[in-house]
N, C-alpha and C positions, 0 to 999 in steps of 0.2 A: 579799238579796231576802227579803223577807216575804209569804205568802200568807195569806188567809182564804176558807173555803168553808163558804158558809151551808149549813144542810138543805135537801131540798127543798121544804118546805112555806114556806122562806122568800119564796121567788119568786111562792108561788101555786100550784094545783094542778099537779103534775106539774111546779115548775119547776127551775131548774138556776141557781145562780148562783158564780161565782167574783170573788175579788179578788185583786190580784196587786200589790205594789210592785216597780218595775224600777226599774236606775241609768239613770244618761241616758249611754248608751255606743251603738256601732253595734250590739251584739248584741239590743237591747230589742224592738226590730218584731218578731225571729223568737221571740224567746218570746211575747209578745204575739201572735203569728201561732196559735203551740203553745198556748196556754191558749184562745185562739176555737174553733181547730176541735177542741181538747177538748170541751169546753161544746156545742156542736154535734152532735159523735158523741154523748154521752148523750142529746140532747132529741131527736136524730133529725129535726135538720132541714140535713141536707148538700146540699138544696136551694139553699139560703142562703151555701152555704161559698166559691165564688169570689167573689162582691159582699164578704162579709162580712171574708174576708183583705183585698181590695183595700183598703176603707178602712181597716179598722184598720192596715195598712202607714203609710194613709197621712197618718194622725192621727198614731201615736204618732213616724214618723218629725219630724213637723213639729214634735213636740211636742221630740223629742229635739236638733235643728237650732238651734229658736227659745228655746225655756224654757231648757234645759240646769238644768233637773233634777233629783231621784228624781221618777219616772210613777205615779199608780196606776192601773191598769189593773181596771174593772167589768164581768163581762158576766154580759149574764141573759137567761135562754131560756126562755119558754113552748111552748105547745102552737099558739100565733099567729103567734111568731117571734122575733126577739134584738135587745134593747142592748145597747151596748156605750157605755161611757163614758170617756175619756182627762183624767186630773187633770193638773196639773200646780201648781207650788210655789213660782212665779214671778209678780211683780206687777208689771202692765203695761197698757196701755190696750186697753179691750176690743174695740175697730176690732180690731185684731191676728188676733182671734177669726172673724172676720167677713168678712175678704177673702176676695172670690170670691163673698160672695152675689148672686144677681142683684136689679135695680131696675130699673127703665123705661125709665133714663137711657143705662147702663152697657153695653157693647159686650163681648161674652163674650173678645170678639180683645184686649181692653183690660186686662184681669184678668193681673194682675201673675205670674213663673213660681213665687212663695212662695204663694200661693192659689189653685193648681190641686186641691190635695189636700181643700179643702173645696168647689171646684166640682165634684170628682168624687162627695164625700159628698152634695151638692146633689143632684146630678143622678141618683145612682143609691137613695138611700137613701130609704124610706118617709117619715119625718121625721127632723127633726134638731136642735139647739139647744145652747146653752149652759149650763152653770154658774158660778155665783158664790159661793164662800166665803173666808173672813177669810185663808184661807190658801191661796190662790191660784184659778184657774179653770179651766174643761176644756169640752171638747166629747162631745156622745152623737150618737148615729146609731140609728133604728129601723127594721129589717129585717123586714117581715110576709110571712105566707106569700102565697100566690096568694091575692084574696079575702077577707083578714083582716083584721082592723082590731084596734087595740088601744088602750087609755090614753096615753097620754102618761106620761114620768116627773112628778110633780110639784114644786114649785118650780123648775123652771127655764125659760129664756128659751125660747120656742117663736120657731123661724126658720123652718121650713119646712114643710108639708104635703104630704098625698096630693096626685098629681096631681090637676087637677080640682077639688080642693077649696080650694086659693090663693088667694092674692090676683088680683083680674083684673087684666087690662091684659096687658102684652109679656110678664109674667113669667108669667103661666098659661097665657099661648099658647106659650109655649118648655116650658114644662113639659109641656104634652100634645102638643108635637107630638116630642116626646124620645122615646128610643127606654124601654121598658118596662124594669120592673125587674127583671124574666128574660133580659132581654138581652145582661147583662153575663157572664150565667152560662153563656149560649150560647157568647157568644163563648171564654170562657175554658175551656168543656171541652175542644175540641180538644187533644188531646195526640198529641204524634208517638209512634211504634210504638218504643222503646226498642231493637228487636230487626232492626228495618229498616234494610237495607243506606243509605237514604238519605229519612229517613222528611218530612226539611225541602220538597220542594215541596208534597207532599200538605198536608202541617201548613200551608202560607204560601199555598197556594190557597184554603185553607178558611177562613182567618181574611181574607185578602183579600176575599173573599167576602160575611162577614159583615158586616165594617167596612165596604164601598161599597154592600149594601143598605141598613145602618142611614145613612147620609148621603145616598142616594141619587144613587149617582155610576155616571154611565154607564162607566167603564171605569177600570182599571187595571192597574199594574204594580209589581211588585218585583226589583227589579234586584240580583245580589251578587256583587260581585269576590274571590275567596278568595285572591287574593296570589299564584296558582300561574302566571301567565305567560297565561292564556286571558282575561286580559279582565274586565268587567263581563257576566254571564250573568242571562237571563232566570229567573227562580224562581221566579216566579208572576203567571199573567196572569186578570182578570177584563174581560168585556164590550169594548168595541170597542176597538182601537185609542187611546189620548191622542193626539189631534189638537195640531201643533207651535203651529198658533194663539192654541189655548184657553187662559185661565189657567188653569193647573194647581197642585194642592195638593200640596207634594214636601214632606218628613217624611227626614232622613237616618236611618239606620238606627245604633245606638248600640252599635257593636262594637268591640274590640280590632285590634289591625293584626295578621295582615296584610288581613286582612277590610275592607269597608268597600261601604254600601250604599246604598240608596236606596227610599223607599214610594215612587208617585206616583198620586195619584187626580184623573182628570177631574169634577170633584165641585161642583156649583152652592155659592155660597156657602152658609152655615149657621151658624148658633151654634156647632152642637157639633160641625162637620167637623173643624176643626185637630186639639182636644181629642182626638176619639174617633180618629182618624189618628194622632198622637202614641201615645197607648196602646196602637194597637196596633204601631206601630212599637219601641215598648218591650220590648211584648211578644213581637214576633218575635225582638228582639235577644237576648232572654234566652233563647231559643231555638238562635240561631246561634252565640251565645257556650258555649251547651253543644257546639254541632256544631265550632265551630272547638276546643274542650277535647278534645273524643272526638277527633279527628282529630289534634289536638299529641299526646295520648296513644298512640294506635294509629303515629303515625309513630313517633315518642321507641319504642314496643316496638319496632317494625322494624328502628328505626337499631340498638336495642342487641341485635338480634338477629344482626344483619347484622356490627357488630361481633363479635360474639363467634363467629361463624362464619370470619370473618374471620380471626380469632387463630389459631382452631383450623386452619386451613388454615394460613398461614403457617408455626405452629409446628412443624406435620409435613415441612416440609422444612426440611433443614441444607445444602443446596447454596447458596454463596451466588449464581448467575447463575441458578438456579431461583428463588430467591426474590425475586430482582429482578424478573423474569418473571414471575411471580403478582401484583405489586402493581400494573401498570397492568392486566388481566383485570380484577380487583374492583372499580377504582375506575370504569370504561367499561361502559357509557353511564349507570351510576346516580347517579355522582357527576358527571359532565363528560362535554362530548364526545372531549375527549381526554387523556390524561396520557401525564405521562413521567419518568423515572426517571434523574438524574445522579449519582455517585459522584464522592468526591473522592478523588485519588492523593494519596502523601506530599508531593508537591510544591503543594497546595491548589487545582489542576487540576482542574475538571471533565469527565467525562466520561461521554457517555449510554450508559446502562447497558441499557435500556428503553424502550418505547414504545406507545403503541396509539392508534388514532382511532376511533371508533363509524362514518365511511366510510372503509373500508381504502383505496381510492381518492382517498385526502388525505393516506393516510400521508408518498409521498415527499415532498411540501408541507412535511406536518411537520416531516422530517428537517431539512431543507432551510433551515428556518425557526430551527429550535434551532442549526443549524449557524452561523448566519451572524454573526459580529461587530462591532463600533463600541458608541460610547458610550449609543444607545438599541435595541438588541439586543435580544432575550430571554437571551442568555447574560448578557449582564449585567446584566440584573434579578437571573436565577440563581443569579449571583456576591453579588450584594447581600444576597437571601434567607440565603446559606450564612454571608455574612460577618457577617452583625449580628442572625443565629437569630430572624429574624421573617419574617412573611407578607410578602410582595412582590405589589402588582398586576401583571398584564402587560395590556401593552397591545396594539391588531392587529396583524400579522394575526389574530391567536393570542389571542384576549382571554382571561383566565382568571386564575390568581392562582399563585405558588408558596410551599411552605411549609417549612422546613429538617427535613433527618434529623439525628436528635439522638440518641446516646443514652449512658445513664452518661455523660451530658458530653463525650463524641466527636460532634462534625460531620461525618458521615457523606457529607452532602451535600444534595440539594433532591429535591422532589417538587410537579411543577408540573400543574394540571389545569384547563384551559379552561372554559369556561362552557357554560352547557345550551345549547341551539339558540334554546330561543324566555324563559329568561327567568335573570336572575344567580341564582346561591347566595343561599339565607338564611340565615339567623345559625345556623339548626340543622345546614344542612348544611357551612359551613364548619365548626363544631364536632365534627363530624362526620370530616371530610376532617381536621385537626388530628390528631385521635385515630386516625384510621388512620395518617397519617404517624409517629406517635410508635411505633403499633406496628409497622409497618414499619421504621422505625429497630430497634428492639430485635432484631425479628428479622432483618435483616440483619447486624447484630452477632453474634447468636446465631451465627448462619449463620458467620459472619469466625471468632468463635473456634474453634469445632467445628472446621473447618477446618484453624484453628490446630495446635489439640488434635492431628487425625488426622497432620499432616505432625509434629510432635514426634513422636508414638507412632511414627507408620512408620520413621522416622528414627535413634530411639532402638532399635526388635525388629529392623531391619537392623545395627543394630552389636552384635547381641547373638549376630547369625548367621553363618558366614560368608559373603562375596559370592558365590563359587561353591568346589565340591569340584573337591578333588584329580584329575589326568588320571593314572593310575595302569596300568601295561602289566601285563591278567592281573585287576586288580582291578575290580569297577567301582562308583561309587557315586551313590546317588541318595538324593533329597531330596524332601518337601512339605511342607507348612509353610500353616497356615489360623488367620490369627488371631482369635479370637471380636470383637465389635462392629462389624466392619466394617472393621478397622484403627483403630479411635480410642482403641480400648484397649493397651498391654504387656502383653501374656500374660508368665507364668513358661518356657515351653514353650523349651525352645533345641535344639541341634544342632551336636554339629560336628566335622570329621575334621585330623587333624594329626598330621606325621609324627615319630618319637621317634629319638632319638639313635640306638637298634641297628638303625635301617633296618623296624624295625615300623611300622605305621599304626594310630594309637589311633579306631578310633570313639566316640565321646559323644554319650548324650541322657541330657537330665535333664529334669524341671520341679519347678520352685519352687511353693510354694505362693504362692496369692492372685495377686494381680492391682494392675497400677498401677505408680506410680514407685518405691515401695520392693521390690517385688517385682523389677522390672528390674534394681534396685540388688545385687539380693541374688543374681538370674540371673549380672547383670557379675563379681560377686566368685567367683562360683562357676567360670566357664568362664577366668576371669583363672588362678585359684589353681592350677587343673588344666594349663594353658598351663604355666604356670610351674613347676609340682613334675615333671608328665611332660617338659617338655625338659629338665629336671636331670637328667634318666635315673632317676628315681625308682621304685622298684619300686609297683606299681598297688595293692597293700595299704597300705602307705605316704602313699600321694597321698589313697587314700578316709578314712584316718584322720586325718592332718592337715588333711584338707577339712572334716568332721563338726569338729575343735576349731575351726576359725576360727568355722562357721554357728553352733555353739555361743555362741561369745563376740560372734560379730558381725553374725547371723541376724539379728536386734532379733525372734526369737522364730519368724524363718519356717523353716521344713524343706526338703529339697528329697529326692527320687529321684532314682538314677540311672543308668543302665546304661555298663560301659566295655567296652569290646571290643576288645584288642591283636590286629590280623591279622599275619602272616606269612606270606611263602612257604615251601609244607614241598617235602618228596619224591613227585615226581608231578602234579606241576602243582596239590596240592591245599592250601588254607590252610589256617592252623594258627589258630586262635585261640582265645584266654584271657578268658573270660568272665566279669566282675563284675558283680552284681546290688545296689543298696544300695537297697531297695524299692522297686526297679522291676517294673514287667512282664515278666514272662522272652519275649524273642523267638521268634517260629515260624520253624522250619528249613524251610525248599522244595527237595527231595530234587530235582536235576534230571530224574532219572528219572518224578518223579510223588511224591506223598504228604504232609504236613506234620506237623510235633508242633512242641509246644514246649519251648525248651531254657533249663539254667539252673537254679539255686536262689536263692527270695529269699534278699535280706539285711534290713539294718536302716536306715531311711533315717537320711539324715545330718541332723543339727544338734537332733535328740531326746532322743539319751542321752550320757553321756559315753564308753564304749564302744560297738562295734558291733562284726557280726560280716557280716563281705561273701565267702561262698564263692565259690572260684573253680570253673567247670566251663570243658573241655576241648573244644574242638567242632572238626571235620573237615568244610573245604567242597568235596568235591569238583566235578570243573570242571561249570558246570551249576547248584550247589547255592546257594543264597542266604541269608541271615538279615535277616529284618523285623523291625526295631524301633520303637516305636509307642509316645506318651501314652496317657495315662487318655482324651485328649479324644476320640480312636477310640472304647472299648470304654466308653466312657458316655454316648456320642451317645445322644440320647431318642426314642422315636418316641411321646408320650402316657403311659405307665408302663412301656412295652418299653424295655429297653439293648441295643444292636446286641453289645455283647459280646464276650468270647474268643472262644467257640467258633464263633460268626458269622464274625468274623476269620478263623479258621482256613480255616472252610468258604469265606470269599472267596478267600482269599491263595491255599487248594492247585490252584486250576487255573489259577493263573500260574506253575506250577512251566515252567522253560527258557526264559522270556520273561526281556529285560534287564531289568535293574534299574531303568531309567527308566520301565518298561510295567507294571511291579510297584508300584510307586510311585504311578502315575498311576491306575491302576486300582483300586486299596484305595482312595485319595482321594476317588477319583468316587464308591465304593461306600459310602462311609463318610458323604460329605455327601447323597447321595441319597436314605439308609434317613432319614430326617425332613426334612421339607418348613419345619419351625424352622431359623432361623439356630444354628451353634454357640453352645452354652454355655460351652465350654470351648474352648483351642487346641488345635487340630488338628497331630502330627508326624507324620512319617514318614519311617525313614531306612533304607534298605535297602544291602546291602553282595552283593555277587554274584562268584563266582568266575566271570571270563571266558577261562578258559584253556580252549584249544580241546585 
């Protein structure tokens, strides 16, 4: 593209001229558009600026069509008003030039649709005419203010004149009976309100308006169907009624689908009724076409609003019969009046999961409906859906469509949703309905494995436990046990009592560091190893030592604590028990009498060093007297930056001093999950030992 810009002394006092070459491509009008009302804003006459785009639209597109081209584009602006000149580089006969001018003979209704854009130059521009050079030809247009008059460019073909000053005959009576050459600029200001909820009737009354004074039509209408199920709607009505009689002038409206419209004016014949009807039906279109873009737009947000709120619901539940149950809620009444939800068993069986209808009072209909079998069913469209992972229509009672749950390449099963009440899905909103089936797939997956996950876990911390404690006459023992996540995770956290060849009873807790499958691993190996060394009759310094070598060699780096506690019956109904510490938490003694401390010296956990050192202490339960022993996941419970703590502990545990062991147990638990309104960070034990001899 090549530009030239004269001074302003070239034009004439104060004037303003540009030159401009364009390719002959679709983008040339709008810069040709951009260099007029440049030209324009400096000479300050935007008076002139909707006539003045119109035609040059509509030169240089015909230039672009016909010639095919390089354009050059002239304009020049005084203090009277603007040329504009359109070249072209193409050699052709000059008739070409000249379609659409009017003669005496020639019927305006007869003007071929390639020569509208110089009847429109005709008809609204001050003068007009031709150029002729060696290297090719063009058309000008001259645009005067209100009242002004100007030269002519010279050398070239003069075609038209100021009204009035024509040639006589048909063609100066068509010319002054035309509407003014501010007319065009009336009509063109109207601009809808950008900011208005719905600025199109105002905007389509007002140019309605225009267009049936300028033709002089007693009445009209604009009719517009938006695709949404309502019909053709009234948009804008001027003067009486159109009588079904009359000929009427109808003008289709030049919109995108799903849109689709209609002008209609009761309008006596005229030259320039179709023409001026046409444009502004043009003109409205480019209007609706913005409204039906705003509106694709503002949906296209909502949908992906909607989606993504969608998601986020879904994803916050891992139940899968919950999450079956939220997918027909979403999709009723916004997407369909009904949905439903099937699942396929291992056996490739469907099975309705789900359901809902926007009238609850059709639900057993529905049921009913999904239920019933044969070879044209909705079960087996369902089946078909599921079988070959494409959209399936359905047919009555139940019109609607289904689509397969999919996900990671598992057929999950269908998701079927009937149709709106008064008009089918469009292509957005099946695209729509798609994508939530996809994510509803995912997350019902989600949903299946978690699940998965949690019966492993649960599955795997019950074998790590045992099923139930020893029934023991004189002794009694109790248990709680709180896994962190819910159950979906393996804690390290274990527990557990077993009896030893000399008629002792070993208590055990430990916990393993971290969390997971290897930690489980490292749980099993540890309460195996102690199974095995203490039923050897192994002495308990022995057992913690050969423990700490294995964790050492086959930890894969994890640690564990651990507390052991041999009971026996002594003299007196009171136990005897031998307490090791291998960096555990030393237990609190509950004096049956009343009072607590706690008992014990650490040791060195196991699978850290290659020695340790595990003192033993000596502890006396008389009958009445209990010992608590307890994880970290107690005394680190969080409340914000508080730890519920030992000495919390204590102060809970000592006024359960004479309560069973199972009331001991229960009640630290309670007290322990209650001091923070957080789920556990950590696993929760507790394992209490209680002399019940009376």
């Amino acid at each position: 593209m090549s530009a030239e810009t004269r001074p302003a002394s070239a034009g004439g006092p104060d004037g303003h001229v540009r030159r401009v070459r364009l390719p002959a491509d679709r983008r040339t009008p709008a810069a040709a558009r951009a260099l007029v009302r440049s030209v324009l804003a400096e000479a300050d006459l935007d008076e002139l600026l909707n006539e003045a785009l119109l035609l040059t639209t509509e030169l240089s597109t015909n230039a672009v069509e016909h010639a095919r081209t390089e354009l050059d584009i002239e304009v020049v602006a005084d203090d009277l008003g603007l040329t504009v000149t359109v070249s072209d580089f193409a050699s052709g006969p000059t008739e070409e030039l000249i379609v659409g001018v009017r003669n005496e003979t020639s019927e305006i209704t007869e003007v071929a649709e390639r020569g509208r854009g110089l009847l429109l130059v005709d008809h609204f521009a001050s003068r007009w005419g031709t150029t002729y050079l060696p290297t090719g030809k063009g058309v000008w247009f001259r645009l005067d203010r209100s009242g002004a008059t100007a030269a002519e460019p010279e050398g070239v073909a003069r075609v038209r004149s100021t009204p009035g000053a024509g040639p006589e005959g048909g063609a100066a009576e068509a010319a002054s009976s035309a509407p003014s050459a501010g007319a065009m600029s009336e009509l063109m200001q109207i601009s809808p309100d950008p900011y208005a909820d719905d600025p199109l009737p105002d905007f389509a009354t007002g140019l309605l308006t225009r267009v049936a004074e300028m033709v002089g039509a007693a009445g009209g209408v604009i009719r517009l169907d938006r695709g949404d199920g309502n019909g053709p709607q009234v948009l804008a009505r001027f003067g009486r009624q159109p009588r079904a009689g009359n000929e009427l002038l109808r003008v289709p409206l030049t919109v995108h689908r799903p849109y689709a419209g209609e002008l209609e004016l009761d309008a006596a014949p005229s030259a320039y009724a179709r023409p001026l009807a046409v444009l502004t039906a043009e003109r409205l279109s480019l209007h609706l076409e913005n409204d039906r873009l705003r509106r694709a737009d503002v949906r296209r947000q909502a949908w992906l609003t909607f989606l993504a709120e969608a998601s986020e619901l879904l994803a916050q539940s891992l139940d899968v019969e919950l999450t079956m149950a939220l997918i027909p809620q979403l999709v009723v009444p916004r997407l369909g009046q009904w949905c439903a939800v099937h699942t396929t068993d291992e056996w490739g069986r469907l099975r309705l999961a789900a359901a809902s209808h926007a009238d609850e009072s059709v639900l057993p209909q529905l049921h009913k409906v999904l239920a019933e079998t044969g070879p044209d069913s909705v079960q087996a469209r369902l089946r078909e859906a599921s079988r070959s992972a494409a959209q399936v229509p359905l047919g009555g009672p139940m019109e609607g469509f289904a689509v397969p749950l999919i996900a990671r390449g598992q057929r999950l099963g269908t998701l079927a949703v009937g149709r709106h009440q008064r008009h089918r899905h469009d292509p957005d909103e099946v695209a729509v309905l798609e994508d939530v089936a996809r994510r509803a797939a995912l997350a019902i997956e989600n949903a299946r494995i978690h699940a998965e996950r949690r019966r492993v876990a649960q599955t795997l911390q019950q074998s790590l436990l045992p099923p139930v404690l020893p029934v023991v006459d004189g002794i009694g023992f109790a248990a709680e046990y709180v896994p962190t996540g819910g159950d979906a995770d393996v804690g390290g956290d274990f527990y557990d009592v077993l009896a030893l060849p000399d008629g002792r009873w070993l208590v055990v807790i430990g916990d393993v560091s971290g969390k997971g499958v290897q930690a489980a691993a490292v749980t099993g190996l540890v309460r195996d190893v102690i199974r095995v060394l203490a039923g050897d009759g192994k002495p308990l310094p022995e057992v913690l030592t050969r423990l700490n070598e294995t964790l050492v060699e086959r930890g894969s780096g994890r640690y564990c604590t651990l507390a052991l506690a041999a009971v026996a019956p002594g003299a007196g109904g009171r136990l005897n028990v031998s307490l090791h510490l291998a960096g555990h938490d030393r237990p609190v003694l509950l004096r049956g009498a009343g009072g607590g401390a706690f008992v014990g010296a650490g040791g060195t956990a196991l699978g850290l060093l290659d020695t340790i050192a595990t003192p033993t202490a000596d502890v006396r339960l008389a009958p009445g007297d209990a010992l608590v022993f307890y994880t970290d996941g107690v005394t680190e419970r969080r409340r914000g930056r508080e730890l519920f703590g030992t000495d919390r502990l204590r102060a809970a545990a000592t006024p359960l001093a004479g309560y069973s062991a199972d009331v001991v147990a229960a009640r630290l638990r309670s007290t322990a999950i209650g001091f923070s309104a957080e789920p556990p960070r950590d696993d929760i034990a507790i394992l209490v030992v209680r002399n019940d001899a009376t």
